[in-house]
N, CA, C and O of each residue as an XYZ file, in Angstrom:
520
protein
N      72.130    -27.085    171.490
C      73.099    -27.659    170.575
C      73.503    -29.041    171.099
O      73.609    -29.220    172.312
N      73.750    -30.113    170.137
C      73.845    -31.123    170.643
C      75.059    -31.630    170.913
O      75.901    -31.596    170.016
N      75.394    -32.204    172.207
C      77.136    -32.105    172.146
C      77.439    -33.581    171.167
O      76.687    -34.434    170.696
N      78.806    -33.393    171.146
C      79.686    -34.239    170.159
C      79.945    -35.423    170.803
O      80.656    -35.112    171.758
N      79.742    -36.734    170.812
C      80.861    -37.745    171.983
C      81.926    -37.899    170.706
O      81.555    -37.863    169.533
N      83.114    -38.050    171.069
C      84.478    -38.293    170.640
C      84.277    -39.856    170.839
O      84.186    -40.240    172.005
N      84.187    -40.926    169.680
C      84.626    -42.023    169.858
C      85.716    -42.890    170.039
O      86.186    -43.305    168.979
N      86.275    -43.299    171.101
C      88.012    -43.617    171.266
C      87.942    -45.281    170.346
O      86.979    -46.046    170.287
N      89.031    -45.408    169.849
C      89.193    -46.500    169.609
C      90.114    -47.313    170.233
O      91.237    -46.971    170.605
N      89.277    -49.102    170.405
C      90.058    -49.604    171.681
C      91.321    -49.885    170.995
O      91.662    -49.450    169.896
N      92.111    -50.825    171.932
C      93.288    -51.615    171.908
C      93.234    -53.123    170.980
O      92.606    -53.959    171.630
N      93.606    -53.541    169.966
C      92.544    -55.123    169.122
C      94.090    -55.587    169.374
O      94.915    -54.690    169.546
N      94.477    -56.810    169.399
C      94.865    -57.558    169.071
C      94.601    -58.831    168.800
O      94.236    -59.410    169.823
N      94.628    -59.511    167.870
C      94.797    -60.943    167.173
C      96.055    -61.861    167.446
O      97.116    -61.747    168.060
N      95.219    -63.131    166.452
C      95.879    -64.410    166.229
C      95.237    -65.122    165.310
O      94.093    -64.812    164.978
N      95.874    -66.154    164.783
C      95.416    -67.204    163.803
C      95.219    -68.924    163.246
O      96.189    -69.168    162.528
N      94.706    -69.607    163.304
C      94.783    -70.831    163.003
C      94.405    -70.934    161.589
O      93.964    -69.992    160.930
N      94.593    -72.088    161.168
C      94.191    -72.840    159.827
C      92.640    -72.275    159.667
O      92.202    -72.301    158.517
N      92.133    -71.979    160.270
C      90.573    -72.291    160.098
C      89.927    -71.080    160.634
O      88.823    -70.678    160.267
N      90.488    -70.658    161.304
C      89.378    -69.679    162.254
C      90.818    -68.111    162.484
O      91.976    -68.345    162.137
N      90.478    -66.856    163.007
C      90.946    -66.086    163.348
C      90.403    -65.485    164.934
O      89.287    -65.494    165.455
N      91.127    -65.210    165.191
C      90.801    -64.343    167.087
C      90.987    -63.212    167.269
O      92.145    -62.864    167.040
N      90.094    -62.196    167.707
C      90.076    -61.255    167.849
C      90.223    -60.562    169.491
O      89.309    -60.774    170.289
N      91.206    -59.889    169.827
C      90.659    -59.390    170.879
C      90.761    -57.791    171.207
O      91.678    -57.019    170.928
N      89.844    -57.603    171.714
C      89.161    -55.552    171.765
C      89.252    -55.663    173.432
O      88.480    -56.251    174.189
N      90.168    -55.082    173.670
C      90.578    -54.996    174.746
C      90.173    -53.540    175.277
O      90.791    -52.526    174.953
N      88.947    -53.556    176.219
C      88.347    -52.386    176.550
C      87.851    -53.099    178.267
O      87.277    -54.179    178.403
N      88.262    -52.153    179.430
C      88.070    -53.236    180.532
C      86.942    -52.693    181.183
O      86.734    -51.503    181.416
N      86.037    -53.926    181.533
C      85.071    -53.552    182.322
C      83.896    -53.002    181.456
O      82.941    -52.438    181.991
N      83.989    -53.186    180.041
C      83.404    -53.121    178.814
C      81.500    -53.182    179.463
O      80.985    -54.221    179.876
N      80.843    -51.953    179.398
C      79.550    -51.696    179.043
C      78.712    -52.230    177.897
O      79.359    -52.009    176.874
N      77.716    -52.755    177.636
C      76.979    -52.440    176.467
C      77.448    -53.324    175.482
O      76.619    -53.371    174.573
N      78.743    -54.288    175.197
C      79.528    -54.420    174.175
C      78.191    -54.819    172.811
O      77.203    -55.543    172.934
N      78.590    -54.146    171.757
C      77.756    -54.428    170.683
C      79.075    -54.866    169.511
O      79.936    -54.045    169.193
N      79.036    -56.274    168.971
C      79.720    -56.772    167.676
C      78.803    -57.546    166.639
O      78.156    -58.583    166.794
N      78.991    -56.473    165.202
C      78.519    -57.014    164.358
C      79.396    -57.606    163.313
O      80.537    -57.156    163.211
N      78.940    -58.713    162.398
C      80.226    -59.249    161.743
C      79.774    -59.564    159.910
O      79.457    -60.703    159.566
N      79.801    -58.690    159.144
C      79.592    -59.101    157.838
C      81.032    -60.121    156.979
O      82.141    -60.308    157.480
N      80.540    -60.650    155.568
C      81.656    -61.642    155.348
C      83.128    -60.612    155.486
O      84.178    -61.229    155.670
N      83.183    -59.471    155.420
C      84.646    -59.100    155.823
C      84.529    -57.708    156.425
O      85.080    -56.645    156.138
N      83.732    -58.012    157.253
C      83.785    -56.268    158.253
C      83.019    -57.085    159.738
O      81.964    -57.706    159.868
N      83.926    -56.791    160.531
C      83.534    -57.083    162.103
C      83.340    -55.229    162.533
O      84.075    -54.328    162.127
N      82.338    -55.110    163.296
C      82.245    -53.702    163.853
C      81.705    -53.958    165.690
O      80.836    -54.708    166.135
N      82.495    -53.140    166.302
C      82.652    -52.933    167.255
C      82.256    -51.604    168.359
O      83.021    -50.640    168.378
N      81.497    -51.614    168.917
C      81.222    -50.428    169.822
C      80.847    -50.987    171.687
O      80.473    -52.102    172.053
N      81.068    -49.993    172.380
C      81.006    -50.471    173.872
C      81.401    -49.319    174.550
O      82.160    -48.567    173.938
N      81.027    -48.985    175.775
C      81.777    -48.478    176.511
C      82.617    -48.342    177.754
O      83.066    -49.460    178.008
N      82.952    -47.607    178.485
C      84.247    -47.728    179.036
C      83.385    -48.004    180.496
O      82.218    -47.727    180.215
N      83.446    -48.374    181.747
C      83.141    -48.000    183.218
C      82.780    -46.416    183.693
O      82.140    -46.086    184.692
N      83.399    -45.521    182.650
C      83.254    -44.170    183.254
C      82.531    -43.318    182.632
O      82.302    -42.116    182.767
N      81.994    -44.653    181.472
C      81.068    -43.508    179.676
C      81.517    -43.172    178.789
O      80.936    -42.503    177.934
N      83.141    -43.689    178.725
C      83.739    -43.346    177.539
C      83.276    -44.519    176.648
O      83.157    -45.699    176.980
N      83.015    -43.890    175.321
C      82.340    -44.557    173.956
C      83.875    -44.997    173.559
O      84.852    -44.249    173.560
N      83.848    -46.335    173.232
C      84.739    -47.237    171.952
C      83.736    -47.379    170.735
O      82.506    -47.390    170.768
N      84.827    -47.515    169.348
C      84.490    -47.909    168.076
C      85.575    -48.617    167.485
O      86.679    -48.077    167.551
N      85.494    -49.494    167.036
C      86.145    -49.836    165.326
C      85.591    -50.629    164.630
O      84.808    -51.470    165.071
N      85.992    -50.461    163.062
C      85.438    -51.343    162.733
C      86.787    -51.843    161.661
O      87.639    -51.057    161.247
N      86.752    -52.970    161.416
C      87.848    -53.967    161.503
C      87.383    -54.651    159.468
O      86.689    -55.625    159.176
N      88.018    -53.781    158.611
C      87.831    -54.323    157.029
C      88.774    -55.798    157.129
O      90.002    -55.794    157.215
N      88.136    -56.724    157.106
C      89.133    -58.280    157.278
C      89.669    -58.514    156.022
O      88.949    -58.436    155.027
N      90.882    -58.800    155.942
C      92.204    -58.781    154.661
C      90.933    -60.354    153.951
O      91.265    -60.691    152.814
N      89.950    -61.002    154.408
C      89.266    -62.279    153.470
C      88.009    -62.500    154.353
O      87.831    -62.155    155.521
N      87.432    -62.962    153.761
C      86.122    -63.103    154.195
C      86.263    -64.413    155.335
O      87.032    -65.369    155.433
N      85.032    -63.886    156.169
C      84.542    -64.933    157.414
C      83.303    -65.468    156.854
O      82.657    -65.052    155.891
N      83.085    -66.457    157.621
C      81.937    -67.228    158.435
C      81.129    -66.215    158.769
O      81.515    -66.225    159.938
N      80.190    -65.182    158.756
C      80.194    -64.606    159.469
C      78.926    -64.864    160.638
O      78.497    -64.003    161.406
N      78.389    -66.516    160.527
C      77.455    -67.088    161.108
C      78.294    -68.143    162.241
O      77.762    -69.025    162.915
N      79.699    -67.779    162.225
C      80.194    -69.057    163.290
C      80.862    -67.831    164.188
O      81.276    -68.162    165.299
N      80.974    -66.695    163.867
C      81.139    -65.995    165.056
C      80.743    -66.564    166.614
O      79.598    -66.939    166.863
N      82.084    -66.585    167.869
C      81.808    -66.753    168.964
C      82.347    -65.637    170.027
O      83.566    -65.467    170.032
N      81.704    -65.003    170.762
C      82.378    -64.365    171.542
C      81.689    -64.454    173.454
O      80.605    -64.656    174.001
N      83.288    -64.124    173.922
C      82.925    -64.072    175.383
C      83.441    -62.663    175.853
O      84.373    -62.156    175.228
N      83.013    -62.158    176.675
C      82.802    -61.509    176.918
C      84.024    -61.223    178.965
O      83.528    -61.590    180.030
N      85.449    -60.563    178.888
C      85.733    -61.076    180.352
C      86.434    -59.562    180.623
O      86.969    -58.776    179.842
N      86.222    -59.513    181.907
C      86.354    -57.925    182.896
C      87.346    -56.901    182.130
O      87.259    -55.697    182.371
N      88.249    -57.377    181.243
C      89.867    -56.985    180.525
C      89.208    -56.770    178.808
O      89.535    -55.858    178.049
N      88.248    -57.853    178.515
C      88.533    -57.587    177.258
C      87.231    -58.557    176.497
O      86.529    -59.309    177.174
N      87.097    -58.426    175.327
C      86.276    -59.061    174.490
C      86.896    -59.934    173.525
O      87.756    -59.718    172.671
N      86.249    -60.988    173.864
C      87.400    -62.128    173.018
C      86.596    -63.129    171.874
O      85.931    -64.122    172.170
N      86.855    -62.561    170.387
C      86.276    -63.422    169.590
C      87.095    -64.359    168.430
O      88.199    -64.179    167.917
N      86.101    -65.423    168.235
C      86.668    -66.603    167.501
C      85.852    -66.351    166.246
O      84.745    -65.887    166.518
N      86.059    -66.506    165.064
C      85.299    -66.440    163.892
C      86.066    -67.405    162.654
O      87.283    -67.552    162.542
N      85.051    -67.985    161.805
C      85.944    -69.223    161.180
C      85.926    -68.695    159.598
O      84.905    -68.432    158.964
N      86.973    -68.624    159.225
C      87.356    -68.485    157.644
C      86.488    -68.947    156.845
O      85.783    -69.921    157.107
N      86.447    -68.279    155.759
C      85.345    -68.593    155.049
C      86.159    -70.043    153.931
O      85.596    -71.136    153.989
N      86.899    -69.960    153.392
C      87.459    -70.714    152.424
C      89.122    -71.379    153.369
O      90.193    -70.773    153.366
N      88.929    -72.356    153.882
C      90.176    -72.669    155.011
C      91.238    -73.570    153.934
O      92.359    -73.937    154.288
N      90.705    -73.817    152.686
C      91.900    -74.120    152.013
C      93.015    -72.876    151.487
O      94.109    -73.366    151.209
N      92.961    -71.710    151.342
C      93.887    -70.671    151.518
C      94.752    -70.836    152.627
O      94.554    -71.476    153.660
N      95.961    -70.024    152.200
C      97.273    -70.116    153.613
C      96.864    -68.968    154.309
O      95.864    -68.286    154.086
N      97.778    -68.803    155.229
C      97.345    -67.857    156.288
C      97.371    -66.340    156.111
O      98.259    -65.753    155.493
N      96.424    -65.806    156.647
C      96.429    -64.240    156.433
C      97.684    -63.731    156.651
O      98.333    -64.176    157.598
N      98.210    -62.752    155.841
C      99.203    -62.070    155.972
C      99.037    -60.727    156.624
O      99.908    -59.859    156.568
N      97.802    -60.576    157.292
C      97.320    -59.113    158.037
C      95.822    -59.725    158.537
O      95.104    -60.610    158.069
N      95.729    -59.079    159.386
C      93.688    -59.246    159.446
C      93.758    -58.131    159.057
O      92.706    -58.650    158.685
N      93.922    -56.775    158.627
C      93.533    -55.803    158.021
C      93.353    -55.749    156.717
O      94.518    -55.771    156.320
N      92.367    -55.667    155.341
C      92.779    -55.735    154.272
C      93.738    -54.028    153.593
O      93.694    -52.834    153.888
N      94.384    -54.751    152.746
C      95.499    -53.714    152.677
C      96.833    -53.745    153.336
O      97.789    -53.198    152.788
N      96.989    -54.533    154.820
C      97.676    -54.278    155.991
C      97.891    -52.677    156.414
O      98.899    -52.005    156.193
N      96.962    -52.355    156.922
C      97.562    -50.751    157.123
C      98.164    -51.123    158.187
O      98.101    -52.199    158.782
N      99.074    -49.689    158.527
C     100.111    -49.962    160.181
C      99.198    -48.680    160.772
O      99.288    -47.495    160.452
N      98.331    -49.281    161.698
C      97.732    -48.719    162.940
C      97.923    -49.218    164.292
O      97.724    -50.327    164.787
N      98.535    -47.676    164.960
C      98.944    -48.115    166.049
C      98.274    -49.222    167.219
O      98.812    -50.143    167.833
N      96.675    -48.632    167.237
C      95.706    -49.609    168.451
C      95.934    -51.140    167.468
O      94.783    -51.576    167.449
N      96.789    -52.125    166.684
C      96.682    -53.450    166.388
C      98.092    -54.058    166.254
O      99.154    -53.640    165.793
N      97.701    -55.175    166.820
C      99.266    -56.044    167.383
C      98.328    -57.301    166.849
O      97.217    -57.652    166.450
N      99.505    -57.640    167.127
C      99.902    -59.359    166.459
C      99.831    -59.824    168.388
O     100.481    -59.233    169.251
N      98.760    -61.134    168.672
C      98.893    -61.639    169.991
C      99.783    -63.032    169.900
O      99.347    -64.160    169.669
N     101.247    -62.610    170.164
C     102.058    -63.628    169.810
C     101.790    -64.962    170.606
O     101.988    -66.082    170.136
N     101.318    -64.702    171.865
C     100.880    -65.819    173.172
C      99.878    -66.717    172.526
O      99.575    -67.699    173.203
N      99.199    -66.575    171.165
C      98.080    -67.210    171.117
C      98.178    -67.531    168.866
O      97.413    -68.140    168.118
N      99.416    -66.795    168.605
C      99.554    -67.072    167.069
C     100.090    -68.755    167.299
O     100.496    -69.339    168.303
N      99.865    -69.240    165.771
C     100.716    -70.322    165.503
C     100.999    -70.574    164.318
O     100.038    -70.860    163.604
N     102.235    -70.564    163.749
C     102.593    -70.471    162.434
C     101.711    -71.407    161.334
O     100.690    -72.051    161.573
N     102.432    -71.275    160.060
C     101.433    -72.306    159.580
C     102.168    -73.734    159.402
O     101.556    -74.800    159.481
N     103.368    -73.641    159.187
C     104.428    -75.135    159.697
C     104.057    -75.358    161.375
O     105.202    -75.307    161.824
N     103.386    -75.520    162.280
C     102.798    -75.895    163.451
C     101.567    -76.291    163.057
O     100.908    -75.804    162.138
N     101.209    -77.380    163.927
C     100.066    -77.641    164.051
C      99.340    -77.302    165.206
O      99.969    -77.412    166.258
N      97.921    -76.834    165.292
C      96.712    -76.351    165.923
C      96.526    -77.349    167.346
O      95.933    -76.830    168.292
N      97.000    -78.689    167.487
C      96.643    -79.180    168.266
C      98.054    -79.116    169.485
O      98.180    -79.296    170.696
N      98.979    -78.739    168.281
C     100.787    -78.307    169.385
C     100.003    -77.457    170.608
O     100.193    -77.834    171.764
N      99.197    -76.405    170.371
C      99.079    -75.137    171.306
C      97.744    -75.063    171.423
O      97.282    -73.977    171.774
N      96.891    -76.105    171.180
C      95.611    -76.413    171.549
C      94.642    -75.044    170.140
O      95.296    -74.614    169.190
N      93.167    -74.633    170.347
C      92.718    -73.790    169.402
C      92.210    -72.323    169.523
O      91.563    -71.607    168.759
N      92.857    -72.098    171.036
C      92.433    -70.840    171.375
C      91.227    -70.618    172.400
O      91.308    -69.863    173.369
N      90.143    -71.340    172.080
C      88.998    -71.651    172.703
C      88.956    -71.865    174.406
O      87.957    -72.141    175.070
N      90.577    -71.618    174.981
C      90.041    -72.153    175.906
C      89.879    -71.262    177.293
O      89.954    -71.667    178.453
N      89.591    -69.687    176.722
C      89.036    -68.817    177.777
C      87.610    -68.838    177.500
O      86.997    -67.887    177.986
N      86.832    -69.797    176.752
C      85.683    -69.812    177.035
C      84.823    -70.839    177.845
O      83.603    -70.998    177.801
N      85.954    -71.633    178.753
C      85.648    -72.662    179.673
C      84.837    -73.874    179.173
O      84.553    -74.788    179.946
């Protein structure tokens, strides 16, 4: 009989600019990481240091880029940049479409910036990728 793996789902938190959105899947020491990104579904799998399996997959409240996807990859977490598909719209009111309230997703206040701020006040996020 074939056993079951239980897929955990990680920890995501985000942020946002005019142009682009940030993702981060906070799984440490992340195995394997596999991210795929259609115009409004990012999917996520990896696993843990000890074999524990992560999943999610992430329905985006508007469509991406889904060809400017960037990600790095650091010991804590998986950190991606992906650019809006239509950047004359205002700012997402959820990265979830619908906004559901699920517990594993936060708002990464250290790295949001309203939309009365400008992108260059707090630089574009980009800059844990050296």
């Amino acid at each position: 009989m074939p056993s079951i793996v239980e897929m955990l789902t990680p920890s995501v938190t985000w942020a946002q600019r005019k142009e682009h959105i940030m993702i981060y899947i906070h799984v440490t020491d992340c195995q394997n990481p596999s991210v795929t990104c259609d115009d409004k579904l990012v999917k996520f799998t990896g696993a843990g240091p000890n074999g524990e399996k992560y999943a999610v997959d992430l329905e985006l409240f508007d469509e991406v880029d889904k060809e400017s996807i960037v990600q790095n990859k650091t010991g804590r977490r998986i950190h991606l940049i992906i650019k809006k598909k239509d950047k004359t719209k205002s700012y997402w009111k959820s990265l979830l479409q619908g906004n559901p309230k699920v517990g594993w997703l936060k708002v990464d206040f250290n790295h949001w910036v309203d939309e009365d701020e400008s992108d260059e006040d707090v630089g574009d996020g980009a800059g844990e990728f050296g």
